[in-house]
N, C-alpha and C positions, 0 to 999 in steps of 0.2 A: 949678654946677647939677648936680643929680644924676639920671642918665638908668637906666632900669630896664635890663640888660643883655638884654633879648629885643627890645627895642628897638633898641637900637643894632645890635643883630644884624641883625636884619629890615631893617635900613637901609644897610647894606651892603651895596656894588655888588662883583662880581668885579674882580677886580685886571687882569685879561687877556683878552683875546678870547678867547683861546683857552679859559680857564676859562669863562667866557659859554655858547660854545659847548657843551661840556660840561656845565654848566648843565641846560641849552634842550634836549638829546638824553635826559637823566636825566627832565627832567619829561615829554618826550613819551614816553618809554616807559613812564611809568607811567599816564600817561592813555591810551594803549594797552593797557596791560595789565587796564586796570581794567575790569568787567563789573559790567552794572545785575544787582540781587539780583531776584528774580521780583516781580512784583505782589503782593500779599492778593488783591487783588479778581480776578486771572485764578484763584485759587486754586478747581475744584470745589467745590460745596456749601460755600464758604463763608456765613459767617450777616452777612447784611445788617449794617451798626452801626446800633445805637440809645443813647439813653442819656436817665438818668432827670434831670427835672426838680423842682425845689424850687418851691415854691409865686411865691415875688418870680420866679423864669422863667418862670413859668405866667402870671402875670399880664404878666408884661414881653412873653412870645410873643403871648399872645392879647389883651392891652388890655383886659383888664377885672379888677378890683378881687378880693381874696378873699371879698366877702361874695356876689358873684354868681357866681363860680365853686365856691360849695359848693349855692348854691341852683341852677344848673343841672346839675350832679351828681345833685343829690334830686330835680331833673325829669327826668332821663335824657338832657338834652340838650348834657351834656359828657362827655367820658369819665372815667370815676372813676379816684382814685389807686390805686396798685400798695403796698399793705403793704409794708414793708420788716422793720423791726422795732415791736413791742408802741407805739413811740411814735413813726416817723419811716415818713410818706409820700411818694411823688411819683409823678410823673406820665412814662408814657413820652413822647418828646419826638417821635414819628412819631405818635400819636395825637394830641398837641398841634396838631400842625401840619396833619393832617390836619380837626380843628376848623376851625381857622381857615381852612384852602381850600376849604372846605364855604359855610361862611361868606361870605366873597368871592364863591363860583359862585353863591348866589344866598339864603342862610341856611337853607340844608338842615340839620336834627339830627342829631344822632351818635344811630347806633344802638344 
C-alpha cells in the first residue's frame, strides 16, 4: 500500500518524552508569539461592504420573477440597476435587501 509521505509524517509520534516535551514548549511559544492582525472593520472611515447583484440574486433575494422586477423598476418601486458596462447590470445588494425589509415592515416603496 502506498502512503503519501506528509502523511506518514503527520502521523508520527515523538520517539521520547522528552522530545514530546520539546514539542509542546515549541508550539506554545509560537502560540504566544503569535498576534491577531488589526480588524478592517476597527479601521477609521472604513467604507461599509457592499456588493453587486446579478439578476437570478435579485430574484433569489427578493422572491420575485424578472418580469416583475423590471416592471417595478419602471414603477419606481424597486431600486434600479447600477450600469456596469454598455451590456451588464446589477443591482447593489444593501438596496436589495433593503427592499425586501421594507417589504416585510409592512410593503413600504423604495424611494
Amino acid at each position: 500500500m502506498h502512503h503519501d509521505k506528509r502523511q506518514v509524517q503527520a502521523a508520527q509520534l515523538p520517539t521520547s518524552p522528552k522530545r514530546a516535551k520539546s514539542d509542546a514548549q515549541g508550539l506554545w511559544q509560537l502560540r504566544k508569539d503569535f498576534q491577531m492582525p488589526a480588524l478592517v472593520h476597527t479601521t477609521p472611515g472604513a467604507v461599509p461592504r457592499d456588493r453587486l447583484l446579478r439578476l437570478p440574486q435579485v430574484e433569489d433575494a427578493a422572491g420575485i420573477k424578472k418580469s416583475t422586477v423590471y416592471a417595478l423598476v419602471r414603477e419606481g418601486k424597486f431600486p434600479p440597476p447600477v450600469r456596469i458596462t454598455r451590456r451588464l447590470s446589477a443591482w447593489p445588494e444593501s438596496a436589495v435587501l433593503a427592499w425586501v425589509q421594507a417589504q416585510i415592515n409592512g410593503g413600504a416603496s423604495h424611494d
